[in-house]
TISERO-430541 format. One line per 8 residues: number of its first residue (from 1); their letters; for each residue x, y, z of N, C-alpha, C. Coordinates in steps of 0.05 Angstrom, whole numbers. Atoms other than C-alpha are relative to their C-alpha. Layout:
NUM> a> X/Y/Z/X/Y/Z/X/Y/Z ~ ...
***
This chain:
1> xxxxxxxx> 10/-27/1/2437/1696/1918/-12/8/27 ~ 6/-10/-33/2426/1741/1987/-29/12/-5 ~ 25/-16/5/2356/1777/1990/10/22/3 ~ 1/-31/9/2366/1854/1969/-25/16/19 ~ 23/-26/-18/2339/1909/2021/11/14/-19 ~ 8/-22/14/2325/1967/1973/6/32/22 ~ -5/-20/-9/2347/2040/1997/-24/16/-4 ~ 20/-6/21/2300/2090/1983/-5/8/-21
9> xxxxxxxx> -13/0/25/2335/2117/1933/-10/-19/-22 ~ 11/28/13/2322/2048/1900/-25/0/-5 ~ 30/5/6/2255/2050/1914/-13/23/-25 ~ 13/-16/15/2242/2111/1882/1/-8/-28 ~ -4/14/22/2273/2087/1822/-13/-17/-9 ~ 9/31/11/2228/2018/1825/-29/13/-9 ~ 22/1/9/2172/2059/1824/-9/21/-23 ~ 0/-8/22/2191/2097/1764/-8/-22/-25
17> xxxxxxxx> 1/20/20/2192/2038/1723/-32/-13/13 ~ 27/10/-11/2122/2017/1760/-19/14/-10 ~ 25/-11/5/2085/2068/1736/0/-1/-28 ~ 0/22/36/2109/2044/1659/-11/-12/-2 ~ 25/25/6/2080/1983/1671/-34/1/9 ~ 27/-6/-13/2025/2008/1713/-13/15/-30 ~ 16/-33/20/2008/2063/1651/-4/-21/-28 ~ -8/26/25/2020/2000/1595/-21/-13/2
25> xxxxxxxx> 27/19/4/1968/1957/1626/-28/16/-3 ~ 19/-7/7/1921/2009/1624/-4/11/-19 ~ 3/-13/23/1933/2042/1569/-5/-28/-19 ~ 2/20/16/1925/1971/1532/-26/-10/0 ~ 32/10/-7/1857/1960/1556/-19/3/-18 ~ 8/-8/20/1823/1999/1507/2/-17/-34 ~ -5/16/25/1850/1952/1447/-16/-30/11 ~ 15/21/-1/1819/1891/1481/-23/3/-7
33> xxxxxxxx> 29/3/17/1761/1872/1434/10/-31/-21 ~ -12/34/14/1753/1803/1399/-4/5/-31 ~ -14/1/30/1786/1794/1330/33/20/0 ~ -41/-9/6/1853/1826/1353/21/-22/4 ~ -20/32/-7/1913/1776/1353/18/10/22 ~ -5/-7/-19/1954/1772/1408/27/21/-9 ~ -13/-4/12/2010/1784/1361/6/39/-4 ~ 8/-29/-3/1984/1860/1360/-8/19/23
41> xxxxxxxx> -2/-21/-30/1975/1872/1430/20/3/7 ~ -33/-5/-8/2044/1855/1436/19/23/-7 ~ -16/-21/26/2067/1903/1382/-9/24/11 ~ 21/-27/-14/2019/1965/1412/18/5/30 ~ -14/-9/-19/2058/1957/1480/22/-3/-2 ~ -25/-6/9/2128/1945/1452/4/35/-10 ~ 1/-21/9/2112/2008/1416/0/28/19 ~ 6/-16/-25/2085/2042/1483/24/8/20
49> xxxxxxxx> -11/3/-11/2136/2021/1526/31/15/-7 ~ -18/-11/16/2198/2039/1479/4/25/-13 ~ 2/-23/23/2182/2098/1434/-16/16/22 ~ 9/-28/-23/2135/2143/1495/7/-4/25 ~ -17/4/-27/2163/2114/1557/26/-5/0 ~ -22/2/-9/2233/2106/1541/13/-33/14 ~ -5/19/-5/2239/2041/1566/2/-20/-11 ~ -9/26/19/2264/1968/1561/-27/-19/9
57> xxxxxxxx> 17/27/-18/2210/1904/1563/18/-23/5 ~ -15/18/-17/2236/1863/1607/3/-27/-8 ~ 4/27/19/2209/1797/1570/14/-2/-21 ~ -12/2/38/2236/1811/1500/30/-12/1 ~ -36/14/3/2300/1760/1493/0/-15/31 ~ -9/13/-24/2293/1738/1570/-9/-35/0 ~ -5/20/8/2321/1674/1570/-14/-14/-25 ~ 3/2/26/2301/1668/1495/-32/6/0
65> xxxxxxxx> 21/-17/3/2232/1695/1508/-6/15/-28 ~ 3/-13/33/2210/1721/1434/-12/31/4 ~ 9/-17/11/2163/1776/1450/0/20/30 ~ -2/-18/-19/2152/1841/1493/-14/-4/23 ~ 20/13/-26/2091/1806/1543/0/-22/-5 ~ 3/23/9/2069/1752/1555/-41/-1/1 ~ 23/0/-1/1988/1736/1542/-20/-17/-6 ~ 5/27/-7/1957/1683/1570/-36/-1/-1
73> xxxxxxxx> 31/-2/2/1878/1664/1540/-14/-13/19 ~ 19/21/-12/1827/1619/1580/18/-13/10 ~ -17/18/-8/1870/1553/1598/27/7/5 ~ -27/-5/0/1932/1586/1593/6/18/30 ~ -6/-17/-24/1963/1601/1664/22/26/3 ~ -21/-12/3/2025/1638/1644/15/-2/-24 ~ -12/1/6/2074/1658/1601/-9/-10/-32 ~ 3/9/23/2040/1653/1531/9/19/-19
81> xxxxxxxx> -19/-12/17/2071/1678/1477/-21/8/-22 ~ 14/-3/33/2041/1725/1421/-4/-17/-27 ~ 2/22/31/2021/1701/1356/-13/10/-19 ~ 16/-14/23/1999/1727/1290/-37/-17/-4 ~ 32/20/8/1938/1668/1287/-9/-6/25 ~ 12/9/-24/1921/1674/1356/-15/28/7 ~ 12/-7/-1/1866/1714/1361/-24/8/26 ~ 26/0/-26/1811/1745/1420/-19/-5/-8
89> xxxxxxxx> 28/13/10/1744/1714/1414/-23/17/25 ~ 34/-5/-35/1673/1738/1459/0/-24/12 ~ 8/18/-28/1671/1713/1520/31/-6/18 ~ -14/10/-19/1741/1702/1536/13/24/18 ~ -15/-9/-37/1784/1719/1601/35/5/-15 ~ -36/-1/6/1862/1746/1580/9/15/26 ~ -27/-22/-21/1920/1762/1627/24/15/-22 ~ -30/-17/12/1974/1815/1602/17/6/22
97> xxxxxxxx> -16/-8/-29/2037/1809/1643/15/15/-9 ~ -19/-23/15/2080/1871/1628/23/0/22 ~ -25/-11/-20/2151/1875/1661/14/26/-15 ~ -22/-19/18/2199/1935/1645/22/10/15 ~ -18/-11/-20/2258/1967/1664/17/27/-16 ~ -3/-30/10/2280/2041/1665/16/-2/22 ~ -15/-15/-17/2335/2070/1699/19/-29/5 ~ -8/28/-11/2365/1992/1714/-18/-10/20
105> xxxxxxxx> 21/11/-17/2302/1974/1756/-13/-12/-9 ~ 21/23/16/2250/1925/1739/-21/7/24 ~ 19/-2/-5/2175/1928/1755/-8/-29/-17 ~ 10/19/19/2130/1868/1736/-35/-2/17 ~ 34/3/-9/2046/1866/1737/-11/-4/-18 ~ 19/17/17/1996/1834/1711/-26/-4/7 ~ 22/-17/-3/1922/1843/1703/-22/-18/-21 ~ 18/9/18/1867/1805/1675/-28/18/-15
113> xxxxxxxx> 27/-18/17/1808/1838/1619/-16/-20/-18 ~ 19/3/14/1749/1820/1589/-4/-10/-24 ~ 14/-13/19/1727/1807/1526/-25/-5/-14 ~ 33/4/6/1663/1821/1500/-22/-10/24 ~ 11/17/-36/1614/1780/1547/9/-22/15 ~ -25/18/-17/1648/1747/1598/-22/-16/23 ~ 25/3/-9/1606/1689/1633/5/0/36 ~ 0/-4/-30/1590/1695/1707/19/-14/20
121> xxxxxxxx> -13/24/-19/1628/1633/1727/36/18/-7 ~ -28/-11/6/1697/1666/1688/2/30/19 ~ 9/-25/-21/1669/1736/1723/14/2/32 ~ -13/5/-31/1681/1704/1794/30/-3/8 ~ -29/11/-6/1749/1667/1783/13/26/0 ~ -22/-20/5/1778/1733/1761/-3/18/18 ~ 2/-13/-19/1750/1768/1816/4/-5/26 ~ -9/19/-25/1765/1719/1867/32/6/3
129> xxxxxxxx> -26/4/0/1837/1716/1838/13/37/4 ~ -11/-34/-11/1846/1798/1844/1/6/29 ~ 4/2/-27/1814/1792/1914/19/-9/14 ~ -26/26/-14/1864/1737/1940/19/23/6 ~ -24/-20/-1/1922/1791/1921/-14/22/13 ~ 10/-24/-18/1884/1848/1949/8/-4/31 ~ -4/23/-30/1878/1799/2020/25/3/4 ~ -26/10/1/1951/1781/2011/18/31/7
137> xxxxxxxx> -22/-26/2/1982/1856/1999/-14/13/22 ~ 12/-16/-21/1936/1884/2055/25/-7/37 ~ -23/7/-26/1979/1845/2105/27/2/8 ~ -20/7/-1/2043/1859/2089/13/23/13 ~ -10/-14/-25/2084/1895/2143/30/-6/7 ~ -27/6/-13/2160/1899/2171/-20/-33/20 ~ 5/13/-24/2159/1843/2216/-25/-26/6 ~ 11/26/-1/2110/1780/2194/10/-13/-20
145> xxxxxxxx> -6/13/21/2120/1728/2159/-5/-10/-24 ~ 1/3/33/2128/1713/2088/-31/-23/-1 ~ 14/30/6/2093/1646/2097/-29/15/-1 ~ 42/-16/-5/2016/1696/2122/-3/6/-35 ~ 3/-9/40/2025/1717/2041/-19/-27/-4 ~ 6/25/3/2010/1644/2023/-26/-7/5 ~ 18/7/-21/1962/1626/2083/-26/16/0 ~ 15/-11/-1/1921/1681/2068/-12/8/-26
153> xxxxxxxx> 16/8/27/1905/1667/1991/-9/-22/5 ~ 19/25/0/1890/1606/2008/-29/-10/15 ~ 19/-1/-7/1844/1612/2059/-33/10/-16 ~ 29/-13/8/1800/1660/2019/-7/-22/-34 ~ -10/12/31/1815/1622/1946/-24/-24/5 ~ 20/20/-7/1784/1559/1991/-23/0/-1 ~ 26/-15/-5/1718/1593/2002/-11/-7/-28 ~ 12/-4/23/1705/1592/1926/5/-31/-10
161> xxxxxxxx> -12/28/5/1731/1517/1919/21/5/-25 ~ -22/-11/24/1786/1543/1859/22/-13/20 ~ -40/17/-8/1865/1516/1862/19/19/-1 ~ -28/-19/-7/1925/1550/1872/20/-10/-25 ~ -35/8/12/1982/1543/1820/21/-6/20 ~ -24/12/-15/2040/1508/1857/27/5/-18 ~ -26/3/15/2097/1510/1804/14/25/-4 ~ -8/-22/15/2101/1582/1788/-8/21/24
169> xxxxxxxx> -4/-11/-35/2107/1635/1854/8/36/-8 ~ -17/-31/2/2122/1717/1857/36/-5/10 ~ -33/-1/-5/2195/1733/1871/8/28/5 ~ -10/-25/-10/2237/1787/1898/14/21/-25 ~ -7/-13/21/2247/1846/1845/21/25/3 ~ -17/-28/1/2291/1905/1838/30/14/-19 ~ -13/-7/14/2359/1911/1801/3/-27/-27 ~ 13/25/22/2332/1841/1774/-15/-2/-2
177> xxxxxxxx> 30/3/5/2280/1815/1748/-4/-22/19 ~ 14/21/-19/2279/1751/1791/21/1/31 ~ -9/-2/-26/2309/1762/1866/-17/-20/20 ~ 4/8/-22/2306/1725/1926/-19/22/16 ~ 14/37/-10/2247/1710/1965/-9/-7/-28 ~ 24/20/13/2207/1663/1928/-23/0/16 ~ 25/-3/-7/2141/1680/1943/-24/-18/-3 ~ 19/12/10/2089/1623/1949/-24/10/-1
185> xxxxxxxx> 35/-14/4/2015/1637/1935/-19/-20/20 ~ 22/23/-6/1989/1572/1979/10/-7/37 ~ -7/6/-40/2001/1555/2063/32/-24/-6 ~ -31/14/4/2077/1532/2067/12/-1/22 ~ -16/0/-18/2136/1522/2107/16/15/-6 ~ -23/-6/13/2191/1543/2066/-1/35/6 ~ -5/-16/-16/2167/1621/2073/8/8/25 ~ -1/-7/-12/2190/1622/2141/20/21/11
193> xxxxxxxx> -17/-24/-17/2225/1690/2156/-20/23/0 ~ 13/-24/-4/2202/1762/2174/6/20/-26 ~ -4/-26/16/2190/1819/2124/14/23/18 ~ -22/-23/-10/2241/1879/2134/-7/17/-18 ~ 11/-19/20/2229/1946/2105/26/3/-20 ~ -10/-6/26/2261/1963/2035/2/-30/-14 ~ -3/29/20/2248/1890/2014/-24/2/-16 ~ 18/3/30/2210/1888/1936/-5/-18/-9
201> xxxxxxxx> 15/38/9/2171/1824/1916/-22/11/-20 ~ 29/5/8/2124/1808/1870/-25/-17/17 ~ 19/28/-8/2052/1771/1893/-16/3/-29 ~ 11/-2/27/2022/1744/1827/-15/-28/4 ~ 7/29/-12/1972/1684/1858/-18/-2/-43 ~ 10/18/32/1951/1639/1787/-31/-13/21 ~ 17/11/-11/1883/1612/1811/-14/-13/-19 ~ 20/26/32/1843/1546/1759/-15/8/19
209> xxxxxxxx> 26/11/-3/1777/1537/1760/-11/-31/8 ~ -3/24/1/1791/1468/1759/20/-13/20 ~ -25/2/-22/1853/1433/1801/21/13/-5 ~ -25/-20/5/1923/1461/1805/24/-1/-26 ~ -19/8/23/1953/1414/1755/2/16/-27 ~ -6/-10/22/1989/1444/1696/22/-13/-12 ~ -15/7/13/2022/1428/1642/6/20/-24 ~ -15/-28/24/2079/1469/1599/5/-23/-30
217> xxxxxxxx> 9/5/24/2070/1462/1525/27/-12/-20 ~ -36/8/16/2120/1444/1475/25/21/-14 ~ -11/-29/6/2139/1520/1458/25/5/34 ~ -22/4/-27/2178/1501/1530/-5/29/8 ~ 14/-39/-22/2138/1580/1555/-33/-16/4 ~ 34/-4/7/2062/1570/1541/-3/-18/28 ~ 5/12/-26/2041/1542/1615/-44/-7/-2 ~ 38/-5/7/1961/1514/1606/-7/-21/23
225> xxxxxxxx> 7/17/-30/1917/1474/1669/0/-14/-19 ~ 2/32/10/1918/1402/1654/-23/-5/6 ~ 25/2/-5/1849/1401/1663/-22/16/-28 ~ 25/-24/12/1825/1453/1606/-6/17/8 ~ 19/-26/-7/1791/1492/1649/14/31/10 ~ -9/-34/-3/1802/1578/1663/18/-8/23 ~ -16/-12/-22/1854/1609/1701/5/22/2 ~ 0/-29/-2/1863/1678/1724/27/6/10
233> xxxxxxxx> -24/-17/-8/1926/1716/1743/-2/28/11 ~ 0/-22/-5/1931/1784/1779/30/7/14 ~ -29/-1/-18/2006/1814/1803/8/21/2 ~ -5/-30/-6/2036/1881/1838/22/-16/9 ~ -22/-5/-14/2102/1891/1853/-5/26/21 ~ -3/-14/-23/2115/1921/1923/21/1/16 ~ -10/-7/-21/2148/1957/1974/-5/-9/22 ~ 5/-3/-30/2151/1943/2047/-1/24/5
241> xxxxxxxx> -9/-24/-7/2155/1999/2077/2/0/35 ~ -8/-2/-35/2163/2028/2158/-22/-13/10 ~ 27/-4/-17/2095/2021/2177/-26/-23/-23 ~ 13/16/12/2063/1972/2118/16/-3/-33 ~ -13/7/26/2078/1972/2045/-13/19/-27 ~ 7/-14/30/2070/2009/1973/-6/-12/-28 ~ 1/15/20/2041/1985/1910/11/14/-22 ~ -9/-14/29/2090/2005/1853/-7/-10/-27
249> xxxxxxxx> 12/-3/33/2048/1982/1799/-26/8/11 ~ 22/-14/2/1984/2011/1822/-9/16/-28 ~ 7/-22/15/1938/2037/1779/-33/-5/2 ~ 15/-24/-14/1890/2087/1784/-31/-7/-2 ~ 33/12/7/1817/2045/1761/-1/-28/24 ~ 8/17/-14/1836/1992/1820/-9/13/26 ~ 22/-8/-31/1793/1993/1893/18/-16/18 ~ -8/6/-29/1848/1988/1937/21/19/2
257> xxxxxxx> -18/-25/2/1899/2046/1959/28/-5/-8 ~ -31/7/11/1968/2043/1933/18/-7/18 ~ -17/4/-22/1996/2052/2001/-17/-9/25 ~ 11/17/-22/1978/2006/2061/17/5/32 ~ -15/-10/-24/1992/2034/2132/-7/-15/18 ~ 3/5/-31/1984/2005/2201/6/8/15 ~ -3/-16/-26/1978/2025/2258/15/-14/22
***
């Protein structure tokens, strides 16, 4: 598979379907409270996504994928699967990753929330792990290299002593859901080429509390640290653009601008 430069045409399109998922995760926010199952967050944005946006979720059936997100509690780094007996409790940390696709485009972001009281130490990771991507998408420009993505979550990630997920990486999005690059989250080799404008990636850095190790469950999805301890998730799909880059899942309660210029 070649890496896909995007027209703008294209783009416009990617960020139709961006502001689905962008409007999904927030509009879902409001239902986080503990004693809902996950089973019913899932159902609330199937419902959202399909019946007032028109659109497809990108998850539902992918590669046998059961449900419309995926929604990953405390230990769980990725990729957890609804459930009627799986329930939110006070105190914990959830990610909701919403992909969709409208028009033949794909968007995919993901967003960690609250629930109830959340303790200071879970507070940080998740703000550390939003930060990292903030750092990461601030830099991204025609003309550096993939690999500074990486090099520059990790630097800050370090600071807080937290781990990087290794196994599981953003990827290049647009008339698929998974395109060339492979986007690491940690200081590498393998990124080495230049960003070019109309190229669309995800960055979605996984950050434990604990070390990096994980282990996937026997549901062969459910991804949890091998350690127990929290992990956070945060992820925008983006544009390059001429002069820096565009966030097509932006949305409108985060503190950083959608579009990133340089001079």
């Amino acid at each position: 598979m070649k890496m896909l430069i995007k027209n703008k045409k294209e783009i416009e399109k990617m960020k139709i379907s961006g502001k689905i998922t962008s409007d999904t995760l927030q509009m879902i926010s409001k239902y986080i409270s503990p004693d809902i199952s996950t089973y019913d967050i899932d159902q609330i944005c199937l419902q959202y996504i399909t019946k007032k946006k028109h659109a497809i979720p990108a998850c539902l059936g992918y590669q046998g994928f059961p449900n419309s997100v995926c929604i990953s509690i405390n230990d769980v780094i990725c990729h957890g699967i609804p459930n009627k007996k799986i329930f939110l409790k006070n105190g914990d940390i959830v990610n909701i990753d919403i992909a969709v696709i409208k028009n033949g485009y794909y968007s995919d972001a993901s967003r960690m929330y609250f629930v109830g009281n959340v303790s200071k130490e879970n507070q940080l990771l998740c703000n550390v792990t939003q930060q990292s991507l903030y750092k990461a998408i601030s830099i991204v420009k025609p003309g550096i290299l993939l690999k500074n993505i990486g090099k520059t979550i990790q630097k800050y990630v370090k600071l807080y002593n937290f781990s990087i997920v290794k196994e599981y990486c953003g990827h290049g999005i647009g008339k698929n859901f998974h395109e060339l690059p492979q986007v690491l989250h940690y200081k590498n080799i393998e990124n080495n080429f230049f960003l070019q404008e109309g190229m669309t990636f995800t960055i979605e850095p996984m950050i434990n509390a604990g070390t990096h190790n994980t282990k996937l469950m026997k549901d062969g999805w459910t991804v949890k640290t091998q350690d127990g301890k929290n992990s956070a998730q945060y992820e925008h799909t983006l544009a390059v653009t001429k002069n820096g880059c565009e966030i097509l899942t932006w949305q409108k309660d985060e503190k950083i601008s959608p579009i990133i210029i340089h001079s």
